[in-house]
Backbone bond lengths (Angstrom), bond angles and torsions (degrees), N, CA, C in turn:
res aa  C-N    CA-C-N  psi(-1)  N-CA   C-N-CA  omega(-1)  CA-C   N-CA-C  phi
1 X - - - 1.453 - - 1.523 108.70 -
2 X 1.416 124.72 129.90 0.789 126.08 -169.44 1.977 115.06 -126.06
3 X 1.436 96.27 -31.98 1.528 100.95 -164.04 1.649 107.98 -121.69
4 X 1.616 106.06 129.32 1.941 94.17 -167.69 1.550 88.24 -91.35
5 X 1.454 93.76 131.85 1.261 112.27 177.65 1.760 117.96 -78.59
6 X 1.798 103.71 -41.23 1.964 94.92 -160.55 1.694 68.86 -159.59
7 X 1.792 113.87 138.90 1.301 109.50 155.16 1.688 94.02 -137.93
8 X 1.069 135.38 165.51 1.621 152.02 -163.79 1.260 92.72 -144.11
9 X 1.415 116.34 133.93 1.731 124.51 138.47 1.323 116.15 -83.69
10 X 1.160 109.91 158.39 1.961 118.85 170.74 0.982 96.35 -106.93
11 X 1.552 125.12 133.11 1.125 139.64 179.28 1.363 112.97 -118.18
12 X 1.428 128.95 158.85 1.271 133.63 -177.86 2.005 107.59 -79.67
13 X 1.577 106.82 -19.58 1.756 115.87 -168.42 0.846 88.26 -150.90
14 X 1.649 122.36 110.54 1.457 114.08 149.01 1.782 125.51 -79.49
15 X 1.344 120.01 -1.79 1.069 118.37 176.49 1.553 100.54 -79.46
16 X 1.672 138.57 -52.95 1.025 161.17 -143.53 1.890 87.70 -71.37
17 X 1.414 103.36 -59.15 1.873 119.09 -170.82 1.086 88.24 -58.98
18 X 1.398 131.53 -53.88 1.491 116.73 -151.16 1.649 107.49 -56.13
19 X 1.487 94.58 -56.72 1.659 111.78 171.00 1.897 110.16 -26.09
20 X 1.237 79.55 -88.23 1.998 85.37 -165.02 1.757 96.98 -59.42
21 X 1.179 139.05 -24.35 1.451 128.46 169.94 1.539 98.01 -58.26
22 X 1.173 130.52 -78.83 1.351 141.19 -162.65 1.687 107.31 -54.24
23 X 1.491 114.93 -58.57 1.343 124.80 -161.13 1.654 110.28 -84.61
24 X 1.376 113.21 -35.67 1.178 111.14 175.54 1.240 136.59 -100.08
25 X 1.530 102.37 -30.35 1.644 113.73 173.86 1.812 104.54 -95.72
26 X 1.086 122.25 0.13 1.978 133.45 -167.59 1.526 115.59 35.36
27 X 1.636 88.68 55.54 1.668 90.66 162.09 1.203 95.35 -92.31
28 X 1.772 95.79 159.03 1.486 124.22 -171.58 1.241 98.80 -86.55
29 X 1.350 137.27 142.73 1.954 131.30 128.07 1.290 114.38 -46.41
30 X 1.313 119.26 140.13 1.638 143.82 -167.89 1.901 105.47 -76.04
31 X 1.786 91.32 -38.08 1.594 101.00 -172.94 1.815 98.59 93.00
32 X 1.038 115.80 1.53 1.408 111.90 167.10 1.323 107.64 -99.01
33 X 1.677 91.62 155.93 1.769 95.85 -158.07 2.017 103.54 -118.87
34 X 0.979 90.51 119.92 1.610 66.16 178.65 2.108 87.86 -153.60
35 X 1.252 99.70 126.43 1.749 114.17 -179.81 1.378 125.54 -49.30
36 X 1.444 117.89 -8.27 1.064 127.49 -166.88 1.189 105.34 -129.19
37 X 1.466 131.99 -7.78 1.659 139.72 179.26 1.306 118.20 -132.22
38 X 1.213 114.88 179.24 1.655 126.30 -179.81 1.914 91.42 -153.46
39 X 1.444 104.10 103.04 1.275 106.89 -169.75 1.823 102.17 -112.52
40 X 1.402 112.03 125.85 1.341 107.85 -164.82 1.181 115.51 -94.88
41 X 1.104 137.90 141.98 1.880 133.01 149.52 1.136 143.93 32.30
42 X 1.025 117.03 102.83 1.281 95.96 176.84 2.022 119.60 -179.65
43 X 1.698 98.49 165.07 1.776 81.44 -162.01 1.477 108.15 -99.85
44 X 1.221 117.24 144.71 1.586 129.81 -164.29 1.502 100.38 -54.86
45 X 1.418 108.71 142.61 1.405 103.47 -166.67 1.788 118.87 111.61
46 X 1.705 91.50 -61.39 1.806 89.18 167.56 1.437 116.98 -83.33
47 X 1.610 84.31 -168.09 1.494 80.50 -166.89 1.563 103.55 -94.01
48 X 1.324 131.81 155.24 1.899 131.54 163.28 1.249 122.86 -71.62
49 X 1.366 109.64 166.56 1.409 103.10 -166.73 1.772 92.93 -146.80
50 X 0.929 126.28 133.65 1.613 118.48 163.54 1.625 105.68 -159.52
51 X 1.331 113.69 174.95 1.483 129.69 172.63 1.227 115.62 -111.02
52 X 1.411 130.91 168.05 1.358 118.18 -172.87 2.126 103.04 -165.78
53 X 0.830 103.81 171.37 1.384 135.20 171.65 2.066 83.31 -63.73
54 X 1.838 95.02 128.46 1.519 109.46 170.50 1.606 102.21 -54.31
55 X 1.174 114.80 172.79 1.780 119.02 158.09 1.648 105.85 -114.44
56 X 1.158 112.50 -6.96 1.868 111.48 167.72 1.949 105.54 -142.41
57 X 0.663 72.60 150.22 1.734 82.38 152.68 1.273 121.44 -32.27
58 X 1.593 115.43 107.10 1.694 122.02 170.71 1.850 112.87 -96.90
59 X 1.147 116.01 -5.34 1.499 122.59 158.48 1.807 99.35 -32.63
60 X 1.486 93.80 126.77 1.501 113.15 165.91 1.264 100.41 50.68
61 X 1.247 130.19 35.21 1.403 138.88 166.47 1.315 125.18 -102.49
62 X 1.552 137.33 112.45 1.421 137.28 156.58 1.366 125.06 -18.56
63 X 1.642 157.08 62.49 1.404 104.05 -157.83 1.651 99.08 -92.94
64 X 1.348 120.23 -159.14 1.850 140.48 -178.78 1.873 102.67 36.09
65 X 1.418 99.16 19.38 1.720 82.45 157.22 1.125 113.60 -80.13
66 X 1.303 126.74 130.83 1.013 146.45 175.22 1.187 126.73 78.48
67 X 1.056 121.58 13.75 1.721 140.95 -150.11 1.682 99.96 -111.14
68 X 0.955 139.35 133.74 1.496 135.92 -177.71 1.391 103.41 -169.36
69 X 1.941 111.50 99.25 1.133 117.61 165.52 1.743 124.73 -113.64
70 X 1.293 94.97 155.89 1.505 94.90 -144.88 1.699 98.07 -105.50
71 X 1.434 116.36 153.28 1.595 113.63 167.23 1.502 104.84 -150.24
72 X 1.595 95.00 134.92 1.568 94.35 176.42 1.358 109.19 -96.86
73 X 1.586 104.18 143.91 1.346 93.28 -170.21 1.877 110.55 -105.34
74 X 1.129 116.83 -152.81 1.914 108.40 174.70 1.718 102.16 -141.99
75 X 1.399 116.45 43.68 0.931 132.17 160.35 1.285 139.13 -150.36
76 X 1.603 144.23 164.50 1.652 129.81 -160.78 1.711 109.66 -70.99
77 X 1.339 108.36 134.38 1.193 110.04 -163.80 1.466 101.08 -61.23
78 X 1.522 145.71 -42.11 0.837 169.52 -113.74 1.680 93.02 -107.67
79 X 1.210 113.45 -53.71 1.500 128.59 164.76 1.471 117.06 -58.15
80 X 1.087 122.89 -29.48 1.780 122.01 -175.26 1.852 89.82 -103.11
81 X 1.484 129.72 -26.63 1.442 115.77 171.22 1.749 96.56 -53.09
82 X 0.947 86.69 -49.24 2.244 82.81 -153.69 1.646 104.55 -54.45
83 X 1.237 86.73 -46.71 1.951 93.60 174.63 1.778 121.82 -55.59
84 X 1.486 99.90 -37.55 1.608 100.34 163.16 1.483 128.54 -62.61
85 X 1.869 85.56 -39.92 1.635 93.71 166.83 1.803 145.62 -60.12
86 X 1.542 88.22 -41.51 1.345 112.58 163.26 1.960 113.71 -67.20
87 X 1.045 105.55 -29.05 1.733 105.12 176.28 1.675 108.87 -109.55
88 X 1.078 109.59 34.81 1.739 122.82 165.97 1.606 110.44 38.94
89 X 1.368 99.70 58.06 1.557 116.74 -172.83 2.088 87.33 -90.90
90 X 1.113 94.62 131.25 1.765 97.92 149.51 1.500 117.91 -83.14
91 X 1.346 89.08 126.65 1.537 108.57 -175.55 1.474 110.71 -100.00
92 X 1.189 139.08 162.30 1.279 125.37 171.18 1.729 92.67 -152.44
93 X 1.749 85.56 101.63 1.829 112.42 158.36 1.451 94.40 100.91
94 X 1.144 101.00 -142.63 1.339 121.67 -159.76 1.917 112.26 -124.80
95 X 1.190 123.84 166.72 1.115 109.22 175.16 1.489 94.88 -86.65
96 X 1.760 86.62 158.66 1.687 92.88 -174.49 1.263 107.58 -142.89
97 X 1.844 127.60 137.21 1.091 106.74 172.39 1.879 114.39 -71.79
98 X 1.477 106.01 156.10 1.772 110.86 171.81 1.983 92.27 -137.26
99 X 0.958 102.12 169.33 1.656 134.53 -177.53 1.875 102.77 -40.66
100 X 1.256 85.38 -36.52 1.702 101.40 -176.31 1.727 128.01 -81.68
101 X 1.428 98.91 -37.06 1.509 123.25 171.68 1.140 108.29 161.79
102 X 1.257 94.36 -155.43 2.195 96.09 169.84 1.453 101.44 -98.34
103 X 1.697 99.74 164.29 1.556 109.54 -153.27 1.662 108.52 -148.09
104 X 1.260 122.63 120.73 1.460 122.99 175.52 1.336 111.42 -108.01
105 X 1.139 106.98 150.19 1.581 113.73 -163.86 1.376 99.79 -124.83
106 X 1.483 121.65 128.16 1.343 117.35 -177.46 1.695 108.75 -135.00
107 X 1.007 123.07 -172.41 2.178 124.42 -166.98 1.552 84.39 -135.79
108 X 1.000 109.28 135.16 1.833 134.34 154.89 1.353 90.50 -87.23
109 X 1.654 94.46 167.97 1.637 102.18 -175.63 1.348 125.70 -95.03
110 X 1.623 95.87 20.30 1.814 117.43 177.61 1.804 91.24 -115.89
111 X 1.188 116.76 5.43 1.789 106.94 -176.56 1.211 122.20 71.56
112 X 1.273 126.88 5.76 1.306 127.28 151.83 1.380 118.84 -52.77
113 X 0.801 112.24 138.23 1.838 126.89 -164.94 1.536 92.23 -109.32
114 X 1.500 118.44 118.20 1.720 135.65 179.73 1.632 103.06 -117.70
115 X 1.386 123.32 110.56 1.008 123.56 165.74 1.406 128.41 -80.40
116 X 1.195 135.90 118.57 1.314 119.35 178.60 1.634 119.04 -100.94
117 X 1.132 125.96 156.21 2.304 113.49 -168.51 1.508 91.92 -156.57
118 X 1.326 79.82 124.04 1.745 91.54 161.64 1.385 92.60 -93.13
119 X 1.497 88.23 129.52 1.686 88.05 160.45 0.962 125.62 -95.25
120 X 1.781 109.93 169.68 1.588 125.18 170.37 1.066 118.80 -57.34
């Protein structure tokens, strides 16, 4: 296996995720419909990304420990900080260069940690 095709978070609100996914970070909707998800954008070829309705019980549950998913974006990282900033995104640190490019690190409102990298 080489290529990630589709990954989903479980979220505690999918109305709440949809919000700050869509409104704060400006992911698109896919236009696919499915009752239990909010599946976002994206061009044939990559990989998908969406959130969804838990499959058990997240009561007294941790979620995004340890969890760190990454998106490259096609614009200056420096430019999508201010925009997080201006839409009261939690950021966590500073931009930083890594091996890959520079990299912002931001919290969903389940604590999943979403990296975003412009690349080199």
């Amino acid at each position: 296996m080489r290529r990630l095709e589709f990954t989903s978070l479980q979220v505690r609100d999918l109305e709440i995720s949809k919000e700050f996914y869509t409104q704060k970070l400006g992911f698109e909707l896919s236009g696919m419909k499915n009752p239990d998800a909010v599946i976002f954008k994206f061009n044939k070829g990559d990989a998908s990304f969406a959130i969804r309705k838990p499959f058990g019980s997240l009561d007294n549950k941790e979620l995004g420990n340890g969890v760190s998913v990454w998106f490259a974006i096609d614009e200056k990282i420096e430019d999508l900080q201010a925009r997080f900033v201006e839409n009261g995104v939690v950021i966590l640190g500073t931009v930083m260069e890594t091996p890959f490019g520079k990299a912002l690190h931001v919290s969903d409102p389940d604590g999943y940690k979403l990296t975003f990298l412009e690349p080199r």
